[in-house]
N, C-alpha and C positions, 0 to 999 in steps of 0.2 A: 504494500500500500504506500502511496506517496505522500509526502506530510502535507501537502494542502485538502487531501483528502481527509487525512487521519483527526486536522486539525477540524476540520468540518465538522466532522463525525462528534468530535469532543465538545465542540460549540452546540450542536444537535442536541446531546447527553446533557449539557446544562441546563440546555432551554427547559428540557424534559422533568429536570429535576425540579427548574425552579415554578413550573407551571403547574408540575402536579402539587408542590406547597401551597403555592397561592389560591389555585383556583381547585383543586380536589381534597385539599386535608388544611384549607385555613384553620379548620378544630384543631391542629398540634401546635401545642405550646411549642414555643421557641426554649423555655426553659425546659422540657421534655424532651425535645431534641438534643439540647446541652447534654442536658444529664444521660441521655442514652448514648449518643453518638458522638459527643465533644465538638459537636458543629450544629447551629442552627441559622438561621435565614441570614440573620446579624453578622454573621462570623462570612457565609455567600457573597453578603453583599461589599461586606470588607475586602474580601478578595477579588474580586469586582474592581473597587475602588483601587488597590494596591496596583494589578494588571495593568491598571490606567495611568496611574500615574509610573508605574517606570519605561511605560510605552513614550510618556513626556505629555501625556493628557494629565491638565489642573482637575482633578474631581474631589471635592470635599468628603467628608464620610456622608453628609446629610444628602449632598446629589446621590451618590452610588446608592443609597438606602432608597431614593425616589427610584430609582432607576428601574430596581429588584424589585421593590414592593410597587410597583407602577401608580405611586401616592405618595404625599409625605407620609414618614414614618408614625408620628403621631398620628394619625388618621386612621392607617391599618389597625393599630394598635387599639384605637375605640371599638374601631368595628370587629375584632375578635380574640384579643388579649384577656387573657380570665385571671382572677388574683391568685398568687403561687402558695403554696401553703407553707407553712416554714418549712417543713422536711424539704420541700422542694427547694429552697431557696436555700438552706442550708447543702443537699446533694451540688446545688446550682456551682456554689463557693468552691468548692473541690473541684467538680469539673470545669469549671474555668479555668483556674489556676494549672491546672495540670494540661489544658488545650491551648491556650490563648496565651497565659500568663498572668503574673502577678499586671492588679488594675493598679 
């Protein structure tokens, strides 16, 4: 396979990822995703933003957040953010720390 192919392909695989977040399971907590998987929407769209900016694109973290969640972030966040429970929020602290890094 040639890499403008492969690259396709892997651009394809993200849309896929992020469309079935957005529009087939908005019910999954981003914090539930943390906590399972060490990556949710947040951490997509960071990577998103970083890809941009070492390509030499200015993208803030709040554009890349609009970008992924096709909205501002606050916005998504009303229309389907639910309150974490501590356990969750406490799991949260760990799994950050150990994916992303110390905040």
């Amino acid at each position: 396979m040639d890499k403008q192919t492969e690259t396709e392909l892997e651009a394809a695989a993200f849309r896929a990822l992020r469309d079935h977040l957005m529009e087939k399971r908005p019910d999954v907590q981003n914090i539930d995703l943390m906590n399972l998987a060490g990556f949710c929407r947040n951490c997509l769209s960071r990577w998103y933003q970083e890809a941009a900016n070492a390509r030499g694109i200015e993208m803030t973290k709040e554009e890349a957040r609009e970008a992924f969640y096709g909205m501002p972030y606050d916005d998504w966040k009303t229309l389907n953010q639910t309150e974490a429970s501590t356990e969750k929020q406490e799991a949260f602290k760990t799994a950050f720390a150990e994916n992303v890094g110390k905040s």
